[in-house]
C-alpha positions as CSV (number, residue, x, y, z in Angstrom):
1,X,27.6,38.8,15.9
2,X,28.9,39.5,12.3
3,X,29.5,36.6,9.9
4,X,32.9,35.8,9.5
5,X,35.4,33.6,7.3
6,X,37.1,32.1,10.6
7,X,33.4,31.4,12.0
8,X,31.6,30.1,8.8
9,X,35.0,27.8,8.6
10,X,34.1,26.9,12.3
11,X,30.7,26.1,11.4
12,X,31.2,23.7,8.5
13,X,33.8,22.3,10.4
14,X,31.5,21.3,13.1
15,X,28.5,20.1,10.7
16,X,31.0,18.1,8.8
17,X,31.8,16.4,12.5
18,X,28.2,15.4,12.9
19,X,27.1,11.3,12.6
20,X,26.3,10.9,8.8
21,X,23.3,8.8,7.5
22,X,20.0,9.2,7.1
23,X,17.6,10.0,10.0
24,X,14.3,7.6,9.7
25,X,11.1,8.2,12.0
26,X,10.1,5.5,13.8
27,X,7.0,3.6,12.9
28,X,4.0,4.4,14.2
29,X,0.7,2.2,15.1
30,X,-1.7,5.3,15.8
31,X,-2.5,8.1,14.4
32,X,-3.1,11.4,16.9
33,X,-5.6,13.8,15.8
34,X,-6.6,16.9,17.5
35,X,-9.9,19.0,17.5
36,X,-11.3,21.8,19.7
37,X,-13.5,19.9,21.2
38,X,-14.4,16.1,22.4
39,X,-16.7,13.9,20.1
40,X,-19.7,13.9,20.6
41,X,-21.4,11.6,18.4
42,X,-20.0,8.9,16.2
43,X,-23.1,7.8,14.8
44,X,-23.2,9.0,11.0
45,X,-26.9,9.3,11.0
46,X,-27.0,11.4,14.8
47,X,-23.5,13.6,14.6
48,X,-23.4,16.9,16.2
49,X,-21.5,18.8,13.5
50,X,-18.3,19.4,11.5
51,X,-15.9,17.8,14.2
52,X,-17.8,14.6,14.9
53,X,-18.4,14.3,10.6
54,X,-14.4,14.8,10.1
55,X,-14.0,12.1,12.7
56,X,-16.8,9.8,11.2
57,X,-15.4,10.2,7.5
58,X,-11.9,9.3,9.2
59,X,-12.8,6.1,10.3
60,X,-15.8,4.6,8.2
61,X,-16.2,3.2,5.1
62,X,-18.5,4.6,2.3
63,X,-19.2,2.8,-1.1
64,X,-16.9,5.2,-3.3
65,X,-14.7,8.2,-1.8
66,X,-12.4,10.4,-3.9
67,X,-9.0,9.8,-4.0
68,X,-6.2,11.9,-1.9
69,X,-4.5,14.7,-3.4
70,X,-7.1,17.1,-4.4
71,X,-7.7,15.5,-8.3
72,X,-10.8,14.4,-7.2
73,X,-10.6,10.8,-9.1
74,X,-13.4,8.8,-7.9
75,X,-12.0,5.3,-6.4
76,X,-14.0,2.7,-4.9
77,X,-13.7,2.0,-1.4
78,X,-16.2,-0.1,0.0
79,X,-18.2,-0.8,-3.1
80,X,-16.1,-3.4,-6.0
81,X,-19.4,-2.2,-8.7
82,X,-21.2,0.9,-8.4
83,X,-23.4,1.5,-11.7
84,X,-26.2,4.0,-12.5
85,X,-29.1,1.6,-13.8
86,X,-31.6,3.9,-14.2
87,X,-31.8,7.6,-13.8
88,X,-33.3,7.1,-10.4
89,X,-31.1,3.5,-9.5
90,X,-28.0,2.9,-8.4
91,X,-26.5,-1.0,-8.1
92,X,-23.5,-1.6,-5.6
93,X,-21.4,-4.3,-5.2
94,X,-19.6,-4.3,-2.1
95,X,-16.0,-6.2,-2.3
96,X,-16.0,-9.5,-0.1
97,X,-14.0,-10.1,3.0
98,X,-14.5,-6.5,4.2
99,X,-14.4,-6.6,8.1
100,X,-16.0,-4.7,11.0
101,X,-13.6,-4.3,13.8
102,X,-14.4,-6.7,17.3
103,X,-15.1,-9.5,15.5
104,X,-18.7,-7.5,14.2
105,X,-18.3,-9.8,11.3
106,X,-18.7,-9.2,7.5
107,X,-20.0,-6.4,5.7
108,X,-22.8,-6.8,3.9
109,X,-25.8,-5.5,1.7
110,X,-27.7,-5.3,4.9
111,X,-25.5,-3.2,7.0
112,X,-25.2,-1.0,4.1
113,X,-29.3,-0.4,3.7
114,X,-29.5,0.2,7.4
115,X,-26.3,2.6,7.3
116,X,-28.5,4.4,4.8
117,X,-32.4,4.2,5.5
118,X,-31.3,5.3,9.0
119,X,-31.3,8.9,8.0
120,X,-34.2,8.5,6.5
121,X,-36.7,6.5,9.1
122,X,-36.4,7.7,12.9
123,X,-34.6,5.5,15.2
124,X,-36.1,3.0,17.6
125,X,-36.9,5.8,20.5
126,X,-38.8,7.7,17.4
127,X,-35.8,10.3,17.2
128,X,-35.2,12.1,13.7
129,X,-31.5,12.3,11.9
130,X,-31.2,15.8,12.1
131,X,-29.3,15.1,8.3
132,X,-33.1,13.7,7.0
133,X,-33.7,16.6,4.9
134,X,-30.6,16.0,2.7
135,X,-31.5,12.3,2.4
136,X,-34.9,13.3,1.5
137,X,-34.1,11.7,-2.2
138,X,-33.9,8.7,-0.9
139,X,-36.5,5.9,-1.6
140,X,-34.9,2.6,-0.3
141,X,-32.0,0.6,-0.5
142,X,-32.9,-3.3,-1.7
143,X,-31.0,-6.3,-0.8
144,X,-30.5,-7.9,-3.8
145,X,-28.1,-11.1,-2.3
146,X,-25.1,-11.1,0.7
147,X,-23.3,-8.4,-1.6
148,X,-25.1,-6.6,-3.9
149,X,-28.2,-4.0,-3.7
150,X,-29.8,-1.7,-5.1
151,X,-30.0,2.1,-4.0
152,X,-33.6,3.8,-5.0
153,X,-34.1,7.3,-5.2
154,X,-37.7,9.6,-5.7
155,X,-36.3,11.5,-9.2
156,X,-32.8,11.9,-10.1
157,X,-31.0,12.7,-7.4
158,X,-26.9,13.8,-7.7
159,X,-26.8,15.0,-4.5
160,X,-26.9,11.7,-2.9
161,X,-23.9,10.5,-4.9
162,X,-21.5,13.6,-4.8
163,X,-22.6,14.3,-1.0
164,X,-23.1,10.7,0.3
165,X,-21.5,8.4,-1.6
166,X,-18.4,10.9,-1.9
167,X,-17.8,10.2,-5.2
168,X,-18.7,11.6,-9.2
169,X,-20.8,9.2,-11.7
170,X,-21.4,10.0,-15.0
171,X,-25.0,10.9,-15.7
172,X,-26.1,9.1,-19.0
């Protein structure tokens, strides 16, 4: 059907009839994500592969991530301090008051050593993270108090910051 001035007069006339105001979603409470497949894992240290790490990155914390919008800034998330002490040392501060779900309590310097030496020493049935290998780096995390430890790698190691700790330090 051809354009015409009697139908594109039609037309307006009918949008300009239309409710005015601005049309506002409605808020939402969840978020719906879809993959093609089910989760399998959502243990960090035990995922099956690229769906169940998406979905793992999604909903845990990590000491430092990089900010949205592709400029890759480094912000903290977990961690308040994060500072290179030594070529082979990293110090964390985790910020107070952060919260596991269920009533799990506070995180602490503890949850975050196990969270880590879990890739690195096999689990109580004697079962291997598959993700050992790209851990290999690392030595130990200390406990230094409630908050604070102390991350210990073999040699200097930037793979465990850019790949683990998801963010970029400067290398003095």
């Amino acid at each position: 059907m051809p354009t015409t001035r009697r139908r594109l007069i039609a037309g307006t006339a009918a949008l300009a009839a239309l409710p005015h105001g601005t049309a506002h979603a409605q808020a939402k409470t969840a978020i719906s994500v879809r993959i093609d497949r089910d989760v399998e894992v959502l243990d960090p240290a035990f995922r099956s592969g690229l769906q169940d790490g998406n979905i793992v990155r999604a909903i845990t914390q990590r000491l430092v991530t990089v900010a949205p919008g592709g400029t890759g800034e480094l912000v903290k998330d977990a961690a308040a301090e994060l500072t290179q002490t030594s070529p082979t040392t990293i110090d964390f501060t985790l910020k107070p008051g952060q919260m596991f779900s269920d009533g799990f309590g506070e995180m602490t310097a503890d949850d975050v050593k196990f969270s880590y030496e879990r890739f690195i020493h096999p689990d109580a049935s004697g079962k291997e993270s598959p993700y050992k290998g790209e851990w290999a780096n690392l030595k130990e995390v200390q406990v230094l108090d409630r908050l604070r430890g102390r991350i210990g790698m073999g040699e200097r190691e930037t793979q465990i910051v850019t790949r683990h700790l998801r963010g970029r330090l400067h290398w003095d």
